[in-house]
N, C-alpha and C positions, 0 to 999 in steps of 0.2 A: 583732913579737909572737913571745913563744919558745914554741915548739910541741914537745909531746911527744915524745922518741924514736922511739915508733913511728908517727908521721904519714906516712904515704905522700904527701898531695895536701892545700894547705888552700885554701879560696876566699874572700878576704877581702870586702866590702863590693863585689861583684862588681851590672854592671850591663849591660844590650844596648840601649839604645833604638832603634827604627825612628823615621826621618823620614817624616812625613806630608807626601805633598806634592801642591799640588792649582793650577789655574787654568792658563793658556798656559804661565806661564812657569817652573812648576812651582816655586814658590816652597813653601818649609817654614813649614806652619801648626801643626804640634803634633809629638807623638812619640808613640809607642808602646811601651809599658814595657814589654817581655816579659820582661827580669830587671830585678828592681829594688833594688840594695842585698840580695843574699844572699852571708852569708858560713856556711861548714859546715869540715869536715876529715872525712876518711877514714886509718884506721887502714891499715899493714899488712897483708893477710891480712884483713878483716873485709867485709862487706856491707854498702852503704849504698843501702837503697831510699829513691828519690824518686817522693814519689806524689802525684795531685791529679788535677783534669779536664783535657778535655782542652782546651790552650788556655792553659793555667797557665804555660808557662813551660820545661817538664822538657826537653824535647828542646831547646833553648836553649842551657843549661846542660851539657849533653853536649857540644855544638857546639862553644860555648866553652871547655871543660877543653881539647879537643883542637885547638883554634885551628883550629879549621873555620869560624869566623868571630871577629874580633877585637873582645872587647869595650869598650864605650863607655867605662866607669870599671872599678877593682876591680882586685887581684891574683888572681893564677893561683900557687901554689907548690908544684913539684914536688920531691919531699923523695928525693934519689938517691945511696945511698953515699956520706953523709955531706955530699953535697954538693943546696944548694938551685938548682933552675933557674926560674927565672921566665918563667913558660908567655907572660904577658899581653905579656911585652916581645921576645919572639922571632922574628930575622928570617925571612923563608922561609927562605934557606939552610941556616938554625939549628932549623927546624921538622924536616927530613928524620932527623935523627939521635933528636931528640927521640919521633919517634912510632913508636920502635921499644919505646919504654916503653908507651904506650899506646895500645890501639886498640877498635876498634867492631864490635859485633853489631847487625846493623840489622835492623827491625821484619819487611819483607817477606821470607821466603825464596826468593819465586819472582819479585821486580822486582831484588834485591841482587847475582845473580849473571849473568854474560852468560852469552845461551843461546848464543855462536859461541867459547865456551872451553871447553874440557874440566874436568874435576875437576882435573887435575893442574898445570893452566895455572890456574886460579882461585887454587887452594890454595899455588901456587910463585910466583905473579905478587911479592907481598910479597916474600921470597927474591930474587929477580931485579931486580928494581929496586932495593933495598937491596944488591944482592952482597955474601950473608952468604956464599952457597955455590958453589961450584962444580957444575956442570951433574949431577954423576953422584952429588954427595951431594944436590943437592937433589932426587933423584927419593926418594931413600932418607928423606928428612927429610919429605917429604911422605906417603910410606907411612906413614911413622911416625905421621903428625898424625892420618890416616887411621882408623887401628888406634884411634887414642887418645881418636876421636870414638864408635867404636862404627860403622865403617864397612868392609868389605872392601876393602884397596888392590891388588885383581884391576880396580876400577873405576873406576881411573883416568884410562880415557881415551873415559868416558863423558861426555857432555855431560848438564845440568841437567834437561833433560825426561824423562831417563830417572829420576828419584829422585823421591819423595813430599816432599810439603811438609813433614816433620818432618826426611827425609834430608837436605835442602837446607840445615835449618837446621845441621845437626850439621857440614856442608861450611862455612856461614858461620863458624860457632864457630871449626875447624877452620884456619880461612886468618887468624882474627884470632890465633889461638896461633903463628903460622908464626914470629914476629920475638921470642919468647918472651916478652913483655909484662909491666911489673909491674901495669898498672891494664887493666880490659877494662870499658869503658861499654856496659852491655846494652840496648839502648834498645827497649821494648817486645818482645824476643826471641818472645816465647810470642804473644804476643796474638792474631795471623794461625793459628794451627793449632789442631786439635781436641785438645778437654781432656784427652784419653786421650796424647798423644802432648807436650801443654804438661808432661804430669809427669814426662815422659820426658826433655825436655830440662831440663827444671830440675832432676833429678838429677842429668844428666849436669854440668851446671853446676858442680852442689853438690861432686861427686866430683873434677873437674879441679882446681877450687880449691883440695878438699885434697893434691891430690897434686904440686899445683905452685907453692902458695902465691901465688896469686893476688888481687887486691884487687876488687872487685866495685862498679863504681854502677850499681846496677839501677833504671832510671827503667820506671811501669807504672801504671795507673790502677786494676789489678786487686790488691783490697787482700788477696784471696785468696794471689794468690803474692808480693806484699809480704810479708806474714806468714811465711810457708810459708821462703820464701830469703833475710830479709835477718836481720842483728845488728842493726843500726838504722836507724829511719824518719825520715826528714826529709818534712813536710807543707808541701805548696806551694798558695799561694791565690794569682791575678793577679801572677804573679811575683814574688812574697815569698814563706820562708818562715813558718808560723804555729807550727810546732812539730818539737823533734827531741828525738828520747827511743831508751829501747832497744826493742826488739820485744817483750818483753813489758811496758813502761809506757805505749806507744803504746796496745797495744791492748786492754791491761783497765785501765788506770786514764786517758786522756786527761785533758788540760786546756784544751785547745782546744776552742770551740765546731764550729769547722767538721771539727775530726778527731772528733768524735762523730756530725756528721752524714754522715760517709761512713761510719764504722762501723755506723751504723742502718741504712744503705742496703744492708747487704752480705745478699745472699739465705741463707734458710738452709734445708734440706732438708726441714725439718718442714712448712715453707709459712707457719706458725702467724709472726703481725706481734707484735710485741715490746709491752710494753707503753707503755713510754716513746719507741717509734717516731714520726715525726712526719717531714714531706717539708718541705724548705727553700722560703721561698718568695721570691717575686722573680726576676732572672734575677744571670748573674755580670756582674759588677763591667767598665764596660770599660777594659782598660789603655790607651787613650789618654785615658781623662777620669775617671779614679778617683777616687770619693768623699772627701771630706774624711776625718780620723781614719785607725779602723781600716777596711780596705777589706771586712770582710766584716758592717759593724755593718747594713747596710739587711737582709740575711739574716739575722741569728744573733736569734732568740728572748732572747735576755739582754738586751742591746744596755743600755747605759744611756747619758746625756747625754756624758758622756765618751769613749763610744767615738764617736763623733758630730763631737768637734773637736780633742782627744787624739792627736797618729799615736803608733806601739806599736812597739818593735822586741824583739827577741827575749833573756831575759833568764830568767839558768838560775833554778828555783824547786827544783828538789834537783838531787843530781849527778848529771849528766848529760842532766837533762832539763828542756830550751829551750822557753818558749813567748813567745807575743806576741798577749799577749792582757790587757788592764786587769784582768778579773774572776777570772783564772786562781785567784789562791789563796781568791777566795770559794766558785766553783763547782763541785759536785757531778755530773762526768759522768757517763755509763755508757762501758763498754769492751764487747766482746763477751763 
């Protein structure tokens, strides 16, 4: 498939299934789909939030970009100085050089960093084991990352208990820029910290990016700062996705049933319920025994015969924007 010039990363017909396994002799009775056939691309320089419940799939997909665990089917394609690297087919040895391209901001600020490492040992550990630097530049490079998170590098040889959980994250941020990275997988970054201080890093975010031209997959169930940080949303149901569009098609024009009812769900200050508001009903879909069709037709109020015995895969309805959904161009969502 020939892909764009400015494609950073694309994920073809990608897949994880878990073995179920059960009795003495642990024999495999079924799987568990937790990616199922998701293909996307991420631009250069752009935002790509992945959002959905929780259980969907997203932190999956993180995993596998970064061959943190190796997927079932699918490619991986890493798009670098003209040259393509195929993430899916990578051996360890060939993983180490690889994940200096891409790295991870993980959810917990206060379980992600060891409490018997100082700041300066967290944030150079990356440096050192790569031997990008020499001992006396890498005190100076880590000052530097310091400075760059919005931290004093006087404290550097302070340990994690001494910093707030927002400090913590800006030191995570901080140690995943150490290898200069072109892709950073944010995976639920904000979620653990109060709202006053989620704005703070998603600034900060927003500001490294531009200053360092950085690519961003922001996986996040919070459709608030999906909005707030991404260029485009990709909508995840039971490890599919149902729909990818730009951040403003996403959220005032949907076409998907289920990315309407997460937009219904979003609280809004006034207090005042929407008119057109209404609560999904049923439970989600289980990915080791997914319904025939579309997987989200026992929930979606549309539902017709066809989404019932029909499956759906994802197919552009204008440019740029993917859905997978039978009734897409009959029906009239709301956005916010």
């Amino acid at each position: 498939m020939n892909e764009p010039n400015d494609t950073l990363l694309s994920v073809e017909r990608l897949k994880k299934h878990f073995p179920i396994k059960k009795g003495l002799m642990r024999r495999i009775t079924g799987y568990v789909r937790a990616v199922d056939d998701v293909s996307f691309r991420i631009r250069k320089g752009e935002t790509l939030g992945l959002v959905g419940e929780s259980g969907c799939g997203k932190s999956t997909i993180g995993k596998l970009v970064l061959r943190a665990m190796k997927p079932t089917a699918g490619r991986i394609m890493f798009h670098l100085d003209g040259r393509e690297v195929p993430v899916h087919e990578l051996s360890d040895a060939e993983l180490r050089p690889f994940r200096k391209h891409a790295q991870l901001i993980f959810q917990d600020p206060y379980a992600s960093l060891n409490p018997r490492m100082t700041v300066r040992e967290i944030i150079g550990e990356p440096i050192l084991v790569n031997r990008d630097h020499d001992s006396e530049d890498m005190d100076q490079r880590v000052a530097e990352l310091m400075e760059l998170v919005g931290l004093d590098s006087r404290y550097l040889k302070r340990y994690p208990h001494a910093f707030s959980g927002g400090q913590r994250q800006r030191i995570g941020v901080a140690r995943a820029l150490a290898l200069n990275p072109d892709l950073i997988i944010a995976d639920e970054p904000v979620s653990a910290l109060d709202v006053s201080i989620q704005a703070q890093i998603l600034n900060l975010l927003h500001d490294i990016q531009q200053d360092l031209n950085l690519t961003y997959l922001f996986i996040s169930h919070d459709l608030s700062v999906v909005e707030y940080i991404s260029d485009r949303v990709a909508v995840m149901y039971v490890g599919k996705l149902v729909e990818v569009a730009d951040n403003e098609d996403i959220f005032r024009r949907p076409k998907h049933p289920y990315t309407e009812a997460l937009l219904v769900a979003v609280p809004r200050i006034s207090g005042e319920r929407k008119a057109h508001a209404y609560t999904l009903s049923g439970n989600v879909a289980d990915p080791a025994n997914p319904p025939s069709g579309c997987y989200f037709h026992p929930r979606c109020r549309y539902a017709k015969d066809v989404c019932q015995t029909k499956s759906v895969s994802l197919e552009e309805i204008s440019p740029g924007h993917q859905v997978a959904c039978h009734l897409a161009s009959e029906l009239e969502l709301k956005g916010l």
